[in-house]
C-alpha positions as CSV (number, residue, x, y, z in Angstrom):
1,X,-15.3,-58.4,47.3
2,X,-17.5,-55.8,45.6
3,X,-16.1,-54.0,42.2
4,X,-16.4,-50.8,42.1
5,X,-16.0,-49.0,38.3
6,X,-12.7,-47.7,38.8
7,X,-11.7,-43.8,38.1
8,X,-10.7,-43.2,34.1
9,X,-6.8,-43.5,33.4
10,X,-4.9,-40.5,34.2
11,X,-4.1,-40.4,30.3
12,X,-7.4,-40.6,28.4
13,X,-7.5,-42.4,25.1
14,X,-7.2,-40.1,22.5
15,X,-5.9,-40.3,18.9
16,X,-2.6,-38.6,18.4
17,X,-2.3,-35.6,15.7
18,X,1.0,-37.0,15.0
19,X,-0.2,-40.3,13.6
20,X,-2.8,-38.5,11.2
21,X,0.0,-35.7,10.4
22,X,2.5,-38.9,9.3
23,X,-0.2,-40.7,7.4
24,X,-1.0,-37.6,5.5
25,X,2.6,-36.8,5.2
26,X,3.6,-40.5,3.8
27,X,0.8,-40.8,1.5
28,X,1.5,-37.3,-0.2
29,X,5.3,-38.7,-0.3
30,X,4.3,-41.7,-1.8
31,X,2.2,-39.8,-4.8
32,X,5.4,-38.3,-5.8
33,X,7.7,-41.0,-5.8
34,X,5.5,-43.7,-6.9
35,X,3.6,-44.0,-10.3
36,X,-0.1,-45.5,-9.9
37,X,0.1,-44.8,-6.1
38,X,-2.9,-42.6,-6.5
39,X,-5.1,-45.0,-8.2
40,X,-8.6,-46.3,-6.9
41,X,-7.3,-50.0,-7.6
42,X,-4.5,-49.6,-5.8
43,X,-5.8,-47.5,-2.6
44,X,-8.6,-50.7,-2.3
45,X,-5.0,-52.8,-2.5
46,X,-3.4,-50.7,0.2
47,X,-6.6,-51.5,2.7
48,X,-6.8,-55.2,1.3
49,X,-3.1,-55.7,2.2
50,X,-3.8,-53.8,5.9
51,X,-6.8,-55.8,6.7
52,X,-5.3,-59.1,8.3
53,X,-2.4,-56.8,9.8
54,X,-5.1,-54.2,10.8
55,X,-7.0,-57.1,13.0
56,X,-3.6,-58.5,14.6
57,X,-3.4,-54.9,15.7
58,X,-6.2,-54.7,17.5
59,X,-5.4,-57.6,19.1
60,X,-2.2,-56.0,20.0
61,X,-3.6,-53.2,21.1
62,X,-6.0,-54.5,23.9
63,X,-2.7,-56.7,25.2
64,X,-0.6,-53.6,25.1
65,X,-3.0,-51.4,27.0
66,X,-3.2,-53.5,29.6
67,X,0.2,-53.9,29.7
68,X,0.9,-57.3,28.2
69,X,2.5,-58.2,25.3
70,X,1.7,-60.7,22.4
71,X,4.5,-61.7,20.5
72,X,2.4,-65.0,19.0
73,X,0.0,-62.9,16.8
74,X,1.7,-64.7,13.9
75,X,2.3,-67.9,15.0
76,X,-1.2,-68.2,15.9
77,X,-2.5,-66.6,12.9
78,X,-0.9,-70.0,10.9
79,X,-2.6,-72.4,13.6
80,X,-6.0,-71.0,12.8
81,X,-5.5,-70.9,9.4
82,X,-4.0,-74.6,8.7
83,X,-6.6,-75.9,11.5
84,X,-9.7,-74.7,9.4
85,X,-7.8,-75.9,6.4
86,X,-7.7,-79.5,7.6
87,X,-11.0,-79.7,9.3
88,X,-12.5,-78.8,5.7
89,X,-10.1,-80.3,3.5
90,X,-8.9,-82.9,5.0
91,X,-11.4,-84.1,6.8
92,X,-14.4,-83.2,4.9
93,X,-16.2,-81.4,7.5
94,X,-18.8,-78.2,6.6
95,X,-17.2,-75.4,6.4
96,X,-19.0,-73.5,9.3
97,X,-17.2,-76.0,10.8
98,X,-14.0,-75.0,9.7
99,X,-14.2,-71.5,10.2
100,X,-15.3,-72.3,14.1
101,X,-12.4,-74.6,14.6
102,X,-9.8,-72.0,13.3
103,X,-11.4,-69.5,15.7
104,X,-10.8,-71.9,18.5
105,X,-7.4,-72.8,17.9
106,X,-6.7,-69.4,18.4
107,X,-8.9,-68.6,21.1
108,X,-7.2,-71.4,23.3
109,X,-3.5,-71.1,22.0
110,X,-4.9,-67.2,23.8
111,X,-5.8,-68.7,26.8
112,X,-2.9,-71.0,27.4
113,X,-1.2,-67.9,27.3
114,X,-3.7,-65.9,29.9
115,X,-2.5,-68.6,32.3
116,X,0.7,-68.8,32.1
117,X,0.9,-65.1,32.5
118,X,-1.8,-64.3,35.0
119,X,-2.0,-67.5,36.6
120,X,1.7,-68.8,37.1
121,X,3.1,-65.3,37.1
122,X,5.2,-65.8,34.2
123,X,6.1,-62.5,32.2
124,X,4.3,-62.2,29.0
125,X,7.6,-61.4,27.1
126,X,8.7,-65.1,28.0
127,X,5.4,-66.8,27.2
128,X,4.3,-64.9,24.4
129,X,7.7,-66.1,22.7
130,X,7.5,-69.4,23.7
131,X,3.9,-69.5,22.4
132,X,5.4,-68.0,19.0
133,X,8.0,-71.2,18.3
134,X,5.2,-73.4,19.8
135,X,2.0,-72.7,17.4
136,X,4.6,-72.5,14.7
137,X,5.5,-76.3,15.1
138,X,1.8,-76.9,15.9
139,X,1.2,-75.1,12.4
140,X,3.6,-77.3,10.5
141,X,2.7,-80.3,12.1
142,X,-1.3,-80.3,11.8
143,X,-0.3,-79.2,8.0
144,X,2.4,-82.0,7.6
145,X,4.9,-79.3,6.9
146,X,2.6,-78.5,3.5
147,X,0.3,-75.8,2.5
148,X,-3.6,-77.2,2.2
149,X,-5.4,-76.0,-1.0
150,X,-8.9,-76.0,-2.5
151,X,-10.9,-74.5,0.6
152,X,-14.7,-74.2,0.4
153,X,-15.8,-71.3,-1.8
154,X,-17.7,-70.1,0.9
155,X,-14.5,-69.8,2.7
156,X,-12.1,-68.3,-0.6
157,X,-15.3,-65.5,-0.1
158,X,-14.4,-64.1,2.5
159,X,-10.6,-63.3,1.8
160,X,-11.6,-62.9,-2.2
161,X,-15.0,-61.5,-2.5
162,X,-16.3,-58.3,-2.4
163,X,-19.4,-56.2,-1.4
164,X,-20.0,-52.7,-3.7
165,X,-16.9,-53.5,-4.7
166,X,-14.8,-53.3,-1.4
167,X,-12.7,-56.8,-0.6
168,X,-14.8,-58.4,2.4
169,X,-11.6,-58.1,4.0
170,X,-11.7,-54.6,4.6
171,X,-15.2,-55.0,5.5
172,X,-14.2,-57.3,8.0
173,X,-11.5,-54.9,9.5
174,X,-13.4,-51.6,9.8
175,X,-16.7,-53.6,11.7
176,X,-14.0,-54.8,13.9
177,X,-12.4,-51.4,14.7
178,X,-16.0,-49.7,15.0
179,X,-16.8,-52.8,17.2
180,X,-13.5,-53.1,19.0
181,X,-13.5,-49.4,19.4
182,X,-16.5,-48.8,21.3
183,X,-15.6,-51.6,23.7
184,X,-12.4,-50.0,24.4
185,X,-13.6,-46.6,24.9
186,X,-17.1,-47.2,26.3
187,X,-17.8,-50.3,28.3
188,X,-16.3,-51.5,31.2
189,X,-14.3,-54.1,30.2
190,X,-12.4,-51.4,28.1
191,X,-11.8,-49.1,31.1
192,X,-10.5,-52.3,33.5
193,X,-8.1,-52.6,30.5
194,X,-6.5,-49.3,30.6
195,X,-6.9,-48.8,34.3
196,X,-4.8,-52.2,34.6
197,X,-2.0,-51.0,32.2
198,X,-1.6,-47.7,34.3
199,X,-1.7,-48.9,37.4
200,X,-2.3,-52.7,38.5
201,X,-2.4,-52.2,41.8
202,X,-4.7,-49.3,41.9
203,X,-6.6,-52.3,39.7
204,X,-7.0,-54.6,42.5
205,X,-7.7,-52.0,44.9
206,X,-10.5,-51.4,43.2
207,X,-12.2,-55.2,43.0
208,X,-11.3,-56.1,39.7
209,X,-10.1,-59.4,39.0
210,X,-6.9,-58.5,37.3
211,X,-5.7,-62.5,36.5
212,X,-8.8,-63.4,34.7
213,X,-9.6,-60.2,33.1
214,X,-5.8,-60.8,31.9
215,X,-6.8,-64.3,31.0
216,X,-9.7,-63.1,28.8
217,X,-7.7,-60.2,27.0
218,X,-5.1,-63.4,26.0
219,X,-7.9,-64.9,25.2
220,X,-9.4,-62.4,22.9
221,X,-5.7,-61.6,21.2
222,X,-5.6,-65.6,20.3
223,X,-9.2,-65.0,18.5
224,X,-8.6,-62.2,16.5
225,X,-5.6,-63.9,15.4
226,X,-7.3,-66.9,14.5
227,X,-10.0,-64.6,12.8
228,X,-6.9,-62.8,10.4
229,X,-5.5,-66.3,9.9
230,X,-9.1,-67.6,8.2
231,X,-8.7,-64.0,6.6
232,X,-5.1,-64.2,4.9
233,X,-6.1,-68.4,4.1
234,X,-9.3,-67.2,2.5
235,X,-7.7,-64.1,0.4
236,X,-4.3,-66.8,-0.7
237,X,-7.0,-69.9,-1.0
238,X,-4.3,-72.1,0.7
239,X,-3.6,-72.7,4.7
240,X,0.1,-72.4,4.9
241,X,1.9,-73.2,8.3
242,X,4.5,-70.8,7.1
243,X,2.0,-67.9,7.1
244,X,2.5,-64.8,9.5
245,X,6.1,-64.5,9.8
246,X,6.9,-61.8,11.6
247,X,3.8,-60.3,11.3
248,X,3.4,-60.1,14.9
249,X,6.2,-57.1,14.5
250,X,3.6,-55.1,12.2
251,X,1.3,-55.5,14.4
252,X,2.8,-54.2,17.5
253,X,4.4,-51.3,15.5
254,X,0.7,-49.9,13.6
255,X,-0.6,-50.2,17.5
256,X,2.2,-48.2,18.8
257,X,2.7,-45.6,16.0
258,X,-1.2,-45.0,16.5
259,X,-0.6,-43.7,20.0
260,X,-1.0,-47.1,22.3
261,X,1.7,-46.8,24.9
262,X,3.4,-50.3,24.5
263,X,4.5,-49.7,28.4
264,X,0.3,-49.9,29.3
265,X,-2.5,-47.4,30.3
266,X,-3.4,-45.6,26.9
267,X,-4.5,-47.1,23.4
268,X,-7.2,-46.2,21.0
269,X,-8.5,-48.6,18.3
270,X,-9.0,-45.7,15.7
271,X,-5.2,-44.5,16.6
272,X,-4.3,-48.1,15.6
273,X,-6.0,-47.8,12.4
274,X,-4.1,-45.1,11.4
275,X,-1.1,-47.0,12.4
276,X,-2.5,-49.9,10.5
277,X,-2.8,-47.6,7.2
278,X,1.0,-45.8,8.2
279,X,1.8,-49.3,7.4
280,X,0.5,-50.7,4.5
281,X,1.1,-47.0,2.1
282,X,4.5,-47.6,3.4
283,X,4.8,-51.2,2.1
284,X,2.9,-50.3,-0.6
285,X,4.9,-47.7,-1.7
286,X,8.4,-49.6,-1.3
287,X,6.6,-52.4,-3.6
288,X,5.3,-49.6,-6.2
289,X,8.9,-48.3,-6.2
290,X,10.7,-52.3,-6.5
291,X,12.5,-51.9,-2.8
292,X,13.3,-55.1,-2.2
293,X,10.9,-56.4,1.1
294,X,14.2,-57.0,3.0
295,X,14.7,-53.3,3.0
296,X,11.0,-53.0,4.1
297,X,11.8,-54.7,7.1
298,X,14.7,-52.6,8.2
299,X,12.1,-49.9,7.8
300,X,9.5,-51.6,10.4
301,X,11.6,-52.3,12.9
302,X,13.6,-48.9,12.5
303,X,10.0,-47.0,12.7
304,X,8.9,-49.4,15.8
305,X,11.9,-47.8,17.7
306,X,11.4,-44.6,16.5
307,X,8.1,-44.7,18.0
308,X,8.7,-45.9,21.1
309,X,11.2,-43.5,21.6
310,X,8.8,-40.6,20.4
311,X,6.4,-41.7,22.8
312,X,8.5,-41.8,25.9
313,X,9.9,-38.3,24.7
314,X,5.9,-36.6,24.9
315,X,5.8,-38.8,28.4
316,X,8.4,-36.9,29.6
317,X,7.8,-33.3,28.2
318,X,3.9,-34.2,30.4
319,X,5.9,-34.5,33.8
């Protein structure tokens, strides 16, 4: 069957006013209520701390568009990290090596979930959390249930370094979101995306292969997770199996509050940066101002909702 490039979604990517307005907003808030908040040191700590969230949202992002879901991002995240790990401590290997394997790991934990959900027809919500409790006993058992220290210095560079200046952490993030953006907004891959999360059907009407273009956006999720868990085990010099606990919930949430619809069909990669810094000055503040974390995730999951619920709201106020 011929593909034709199919018409744009009925709701254009565009980056929501709200999103900047709330940024703005929260960061004035945080100057006020917490000392130092306004420092150089820590606004590079704020967009260190954001980095490896920051690339498990776009990950979530191109899932959610499409409208899938990735509940793994941090399960994954601790694969990649504890594979390269081993593969360089463990077992000696280069450390090219080591960052390829990570990437891999994640890449195929991605596509075991692109089957399953394109393939056998299982819904994402199901496999996706599966996959979470799965990669997490893969972590811990490729680890031996222990953190691995002492990775290569090239590899401690990357999460530690930094270039004028600027972690090359952050560096890594924004070449992703200028990368990931253009895909999303200007090639054709990016349009099947957000033409599949409006309407699947109109999808295959049009010739696109909806189950392996599915396959391939799992399959990119698992990679950038693999690439933030090599991130967060460079930055922490230390592959720990426990690492990205919940972090698939941040994820989500900085994708949502930066105007992806989590129901499919709209998403921008520079509204999920936004949502990426929404999140980290609001961590960072609660830490400046001693709230203890488990307060700070009462706040994530209260703001996901709020979101959501936000969203829907503007949805229905269009119709």
């Amino acid at each position: 069957m011929q593909t034709f490039l199919p018409p744009r979604p009925s709701q254009s990517p565009t980056v929501r006013l709200e999103s900047v307005l709330v940024l703005v907003g929260l960061a004035l808030a945080m100057a006020l209520l917490a000392p130092n908040f306004l420092s150089l040191s820590n606004f590079l700590n704020i967009l260190l701390a954001t980095s490896v969230i920051g690339v498990l949202a776009i990950a979530a992002t191109f899932v959610l568009c499409a409208a899938g879901l990735d509940l793994s991002l941090g399960s994954v995240l601790a694969v990649a990290g504890v594979t390269s790990g081993v593969l360089c401590v463990n077992l000696g290997l280069p450390w090219p090596l080591g960052l390829l394997g990570g990437l891999l790991a994640g890449g195929l934990l991605g596509l075991v979930n692109g089957l399953l959900v394109a393939r056998a027809g299982i819904p994402a919500f199901i496999v996706t959390l599966g996959m979470l409790s799965v990669a997490r006993g893969l972590a811990l058992i490729i680890a031996d249930g222990k953190p691995v220290y002492g990775l290569p210095l090239a590899i401690t560079f990357l999460g530690q370094g930094r270039f004028l200046g600027i972690p090359m952490p952050v560096w890594v993030f924004l070449f992703l979101v200028i990368i990931f953006h253009l895909i999303l907004s200007r090639t054709r891959f990016g349009r099947y995306t957000l033409v599949i999360g409006d309407n699947e059907m109109a999808a295959r009407v049009t010739g696109i292969d909806v189950s392996k273009h599915k396959i391939r956006l799992y399959m990119l999720s698992g990679a950038l997770a693999g690439l933030a868990g090599l991130l967060f085990a460079a930055r922490v010099n230390a592959a720990d199996p426990t690492a990205g606990v919940s972090y698939e919930l941040s994820a989500i949430t900085a994708a949502v509050i930066g105007g992806t619809n989590l129901f499919g069909g709209r998403g921008t990669v520079i509204g999920t940066l936004i949502g990426a810094l929404i999140m980290g000055v609001l961590q960072n503040g609660l830490n400046l101002m001693a709230v203890p974390s488990f307060y700070q995730q009462v706040a994530i999951g209260a703001i996901l909702v709020l979101a959501v619920w936000l969203d829907r709201a503007r949805d229905r106020r269009r119709v």
